[in-house]
C-alpha positions in Angstrom: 27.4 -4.8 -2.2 24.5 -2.5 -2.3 24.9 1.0 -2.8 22.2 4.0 -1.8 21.0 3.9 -5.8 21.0 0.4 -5.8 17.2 0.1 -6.0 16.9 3.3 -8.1 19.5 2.0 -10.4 17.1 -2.0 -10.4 13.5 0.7 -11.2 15.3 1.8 -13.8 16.4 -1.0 -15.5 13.1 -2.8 -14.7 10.4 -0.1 -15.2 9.0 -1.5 -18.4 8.6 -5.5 -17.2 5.6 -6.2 -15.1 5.9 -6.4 -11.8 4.7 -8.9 -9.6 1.1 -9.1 -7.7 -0.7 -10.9 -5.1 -3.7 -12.6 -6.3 -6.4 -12.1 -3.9 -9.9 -11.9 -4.5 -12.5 -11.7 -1.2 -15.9 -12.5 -1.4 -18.2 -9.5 -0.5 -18.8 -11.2 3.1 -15.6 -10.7 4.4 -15.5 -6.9 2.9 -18.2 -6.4 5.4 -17.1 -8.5 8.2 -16.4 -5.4 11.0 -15.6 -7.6 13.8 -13.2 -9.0 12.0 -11.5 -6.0 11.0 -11.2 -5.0 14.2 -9.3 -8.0 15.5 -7.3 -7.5 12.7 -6.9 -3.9 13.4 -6.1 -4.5 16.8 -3.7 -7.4 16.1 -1.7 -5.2 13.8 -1.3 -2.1 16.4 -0.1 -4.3 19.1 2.5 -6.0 17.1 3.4 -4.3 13.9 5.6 -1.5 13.1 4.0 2.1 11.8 3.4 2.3 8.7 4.3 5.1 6.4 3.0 6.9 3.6 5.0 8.5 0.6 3.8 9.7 -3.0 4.9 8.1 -5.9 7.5 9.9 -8.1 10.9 9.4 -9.2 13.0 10.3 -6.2 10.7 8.3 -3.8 13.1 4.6 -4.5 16.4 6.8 -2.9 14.2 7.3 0.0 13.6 3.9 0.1 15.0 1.9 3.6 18.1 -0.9 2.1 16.5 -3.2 5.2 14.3 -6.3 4.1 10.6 -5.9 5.1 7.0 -5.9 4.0 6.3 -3.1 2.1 2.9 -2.7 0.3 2.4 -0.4 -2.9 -0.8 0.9 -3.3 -2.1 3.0 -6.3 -4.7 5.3 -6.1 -5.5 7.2 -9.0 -6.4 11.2 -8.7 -9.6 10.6 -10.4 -12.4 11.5 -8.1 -16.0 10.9 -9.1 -19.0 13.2 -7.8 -21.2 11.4 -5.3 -24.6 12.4 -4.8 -24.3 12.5 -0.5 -20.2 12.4 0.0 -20.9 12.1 3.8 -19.0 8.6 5.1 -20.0 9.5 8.6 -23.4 7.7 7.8 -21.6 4.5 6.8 -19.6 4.7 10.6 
């Protein structure tokens, strides 16, 4: 039976092995296809769940929900490089 350090207990024990990935590779077209994002967008608020944000560190797997779901990972390194105009609200 799992336990509330069950998954802390598995990072541990795992940290060093690679973990698995989803291959996916999109061609530049669909990067820029904003219709399509939209319906997407759309889709998503009118039937998914919220989703949440939490940083990375060693507590965050005891925060964790024990319920199966999808949860995504996402790393975004702190490195931020200078930009000449670093305005988006031309690009919107």
């Amino acid at each position: 039976m799992a336990t509330p350090d069950t998954h802390e207990r598995s990072v541990i024990r795992h940290r060093t092995e690679a973990g698995p990935s989803l291959d996916i590779r999109l061609g530049i077209a669909p990067m820029l296809d904003v219709p399509a994002h939209r319906v997407l967008q759309d889709d998503l608020e009118e039937h998914a769940s919220l989703w949440e944000q939490a940083l990375a560190v060693e507590s965050l797997g005891s925060a964790l929900p024990d319920e199966a779901g999808l949860y995504m990972f996402v790393w975004r390194p702190s490195i931020r490089l200078a930009m000449a105009n670093d305005s988006w609200s031309s690009f919107h």
